[in-house]
N, C-alpha and C positions, 0 to 999 in steps of 0.2 A: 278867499284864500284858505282859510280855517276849514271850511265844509270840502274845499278841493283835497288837504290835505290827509283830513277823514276818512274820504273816498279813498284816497290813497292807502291809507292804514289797514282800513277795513279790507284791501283786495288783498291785501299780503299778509294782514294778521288774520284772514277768517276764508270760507268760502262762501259767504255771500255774493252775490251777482253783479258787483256793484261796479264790475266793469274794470279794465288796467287801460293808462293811459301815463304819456311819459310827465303830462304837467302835475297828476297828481303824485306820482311818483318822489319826485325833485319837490312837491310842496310836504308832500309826507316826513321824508328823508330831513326835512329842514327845520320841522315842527316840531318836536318830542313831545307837546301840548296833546299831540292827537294819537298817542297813543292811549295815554289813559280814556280821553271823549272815546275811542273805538270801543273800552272796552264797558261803556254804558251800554251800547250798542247790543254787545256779545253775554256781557253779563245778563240782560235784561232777557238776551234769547232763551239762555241756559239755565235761567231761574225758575221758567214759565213751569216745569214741572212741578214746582214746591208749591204752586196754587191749592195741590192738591194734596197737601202735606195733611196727616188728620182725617181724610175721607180714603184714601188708600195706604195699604202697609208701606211703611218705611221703605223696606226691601225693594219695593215696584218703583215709588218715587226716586229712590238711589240711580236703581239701574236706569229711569227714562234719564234724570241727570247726564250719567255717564254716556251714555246714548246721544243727548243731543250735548256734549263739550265734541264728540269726535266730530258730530254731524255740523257741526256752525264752527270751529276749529281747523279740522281736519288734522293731519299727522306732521305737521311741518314743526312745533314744536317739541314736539315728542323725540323726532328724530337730532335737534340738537342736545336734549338731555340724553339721550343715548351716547352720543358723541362724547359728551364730556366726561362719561361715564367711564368711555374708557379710555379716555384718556388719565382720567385719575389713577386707574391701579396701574399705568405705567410708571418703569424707574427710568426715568434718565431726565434729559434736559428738556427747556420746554419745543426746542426744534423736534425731539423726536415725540412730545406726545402730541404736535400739529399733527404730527406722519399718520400716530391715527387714528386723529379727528377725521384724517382725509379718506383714510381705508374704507370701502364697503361693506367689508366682513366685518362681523357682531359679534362681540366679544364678550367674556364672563362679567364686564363692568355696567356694558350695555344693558346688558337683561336685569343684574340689581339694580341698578338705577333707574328703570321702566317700572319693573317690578314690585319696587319699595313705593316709587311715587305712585303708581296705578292703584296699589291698596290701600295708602293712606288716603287718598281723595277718595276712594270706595268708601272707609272708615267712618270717611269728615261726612261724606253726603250723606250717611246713615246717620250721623251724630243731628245733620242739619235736618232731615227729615222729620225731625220728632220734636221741632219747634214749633211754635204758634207760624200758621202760612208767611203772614207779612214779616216774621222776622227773619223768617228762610230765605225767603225771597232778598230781603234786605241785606242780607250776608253774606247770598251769594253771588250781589249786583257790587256790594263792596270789595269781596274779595277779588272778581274778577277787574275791577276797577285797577286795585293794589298791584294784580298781576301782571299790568299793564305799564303801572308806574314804577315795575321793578326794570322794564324795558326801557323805561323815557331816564330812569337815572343813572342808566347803565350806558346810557347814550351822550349824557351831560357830562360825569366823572369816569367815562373809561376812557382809558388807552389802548387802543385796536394793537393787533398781536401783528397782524399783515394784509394785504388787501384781500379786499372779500367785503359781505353786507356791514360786517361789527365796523369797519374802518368809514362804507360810505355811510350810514346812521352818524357815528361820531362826527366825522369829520365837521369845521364849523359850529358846532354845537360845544355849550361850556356848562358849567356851575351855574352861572345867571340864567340860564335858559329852563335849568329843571324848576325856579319861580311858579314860571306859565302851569308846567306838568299838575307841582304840587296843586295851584287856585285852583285850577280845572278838576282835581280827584277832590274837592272838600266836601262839596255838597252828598258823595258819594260816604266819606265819613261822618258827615253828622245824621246821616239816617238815625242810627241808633248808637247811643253813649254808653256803652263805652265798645262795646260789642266791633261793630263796623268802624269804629274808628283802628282800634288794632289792625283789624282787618285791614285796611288801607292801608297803615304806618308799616305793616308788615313789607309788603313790597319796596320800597328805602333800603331798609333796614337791610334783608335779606340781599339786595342787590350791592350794598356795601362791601358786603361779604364776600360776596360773589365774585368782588373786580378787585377785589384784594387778594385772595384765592388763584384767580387768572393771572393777575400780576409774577405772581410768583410761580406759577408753576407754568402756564401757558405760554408767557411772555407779553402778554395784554389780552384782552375781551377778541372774540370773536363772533361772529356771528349763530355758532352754537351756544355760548353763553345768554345770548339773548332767548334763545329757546326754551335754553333749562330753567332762566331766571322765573318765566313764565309759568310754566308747567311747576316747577316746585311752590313758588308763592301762591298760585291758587292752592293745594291741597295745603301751605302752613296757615294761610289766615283761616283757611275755614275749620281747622282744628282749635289755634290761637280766637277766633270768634266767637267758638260754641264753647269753648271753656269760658272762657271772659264772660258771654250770658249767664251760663250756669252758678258762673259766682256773683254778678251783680247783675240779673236780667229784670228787666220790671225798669231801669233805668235810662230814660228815652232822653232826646235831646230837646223836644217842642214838648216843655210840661201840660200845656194846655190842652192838650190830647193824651187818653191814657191808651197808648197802642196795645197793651196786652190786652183789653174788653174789646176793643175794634175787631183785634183780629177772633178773637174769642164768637163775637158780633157774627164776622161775615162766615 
């Protein structure tokens, strides 16, 4: 059930191969557990460049980063932060800024909101670059971890705005259920202490916000909020991560390994 539900995750949250079928759909949909497990999955894909963190310019490791979020991603969450983009610099009630969420045409919200978040992940993946391999690596397997469980608790504590994906995610799904979410992203935070742990707490946090935000102006979560939640949580942990290193890095979670000589090592 767990693995079907993954399956499921991963066809909707990524473009890996991994096939759409309606049982994993409906086990997907019923899990919020598998959101964050997908985003092991994705993280793990999009980190592979940071192998190389130290042996080529920052610069080159950034852009292959950003290179392969779009290439293992694709545009599907990009396009609900656009959406709520502009829906934020509308005035009026939350029925008219549904109206355009719905609209096609791209608006002056859309493009800051694309814009602001495409640089700052440019920012953070240069900032991550210039860390020891394994801790890069480790950062960006948490933050995409976090990114994921801004999704599963935006699933557990939101209020769907109208039908659409945000309402079939929610639906069924409570407070008790984001339990699962959390167990399942820890091992993802105790990589490194205190670093990735933020990095993971970030996605919660951030998605709080999120559906407090929607509540009021949207009229509940929709299915582009689950997009944005995504796409902004990856570029906050991995700023909120490389600062947290920067001020206490050298402090891992397994004392009995010193990761900074390891990775030094390899």
């Amino acid at each position: 059930m767990v693995l079907t539900a993954v399956r499921g995750a991963l066809g909707f949250l990524s473009r890996l191969p991994v096939g759409h079928s309606q049982q994993a759909w409906d086990a997907f949909v019923g899990t919020p557990a598998a959101f964050p497990l997908a985003g092991y999955v994705v993280g793990g894909l999009v980190a592979l460049p940071f192998l190389a963190a130290g042996l080529l310019p920052a610069p080159v490791v950034a852009a292959a980063y950003l290179g392969s979020v779009v290439l293992v991603t694709g545009v599907n969450h990009a396009d609900g932060l656009a959406d709520l983009g502009d829906a934020a610099v509308v005035h009026g009630d939350p029925e008219k800024r549904r109206d355009v969420m719905r609209d096609t045409t791209i608006g002056v919200g859309a493009v800051l909101a694309l814009g602001t978040a495409l640089l700052a992940l440019a920012l953070a993946a240069l900032a991550v670059a210039r860390l020891p391999p394994l801790v890069a690596v480790s950062l960006v397997l948490a933050a995409e971890v976090g990114a994921k469980l801004a999704m599963a608790t935006l699933a557990c504590i939101g209020r769907p705005s109208h039908e659409g994906f945000g309402a079939t995610v929610i639906d069924g799904n409570g407070p008790r259920h984001l339990v699962g979410a959390l167990a399942v992203s820890l091992p993802a935070a105790i990589i490194a202490v205190p670093a990735a742990t933020v990095a993971v707490l970030t996605g919660p946090l951030l998605a709080i916000g999120l559906s407090n935000w929607a509540d009021q102006r949207l009229g509940g979560v929709s299915g582009d909020a689950f997009g944005a939640a995504n796409e902004l949580t990856r570029a906050v942990a991995l700023h909120v991560g490389v600062a947290v290193w920067s001020l206490f890095g050298g402090v891992w979670s397994i004392p009995l390994v010193d990761w900074g000589v390891l990775a030094w090592t390899l």
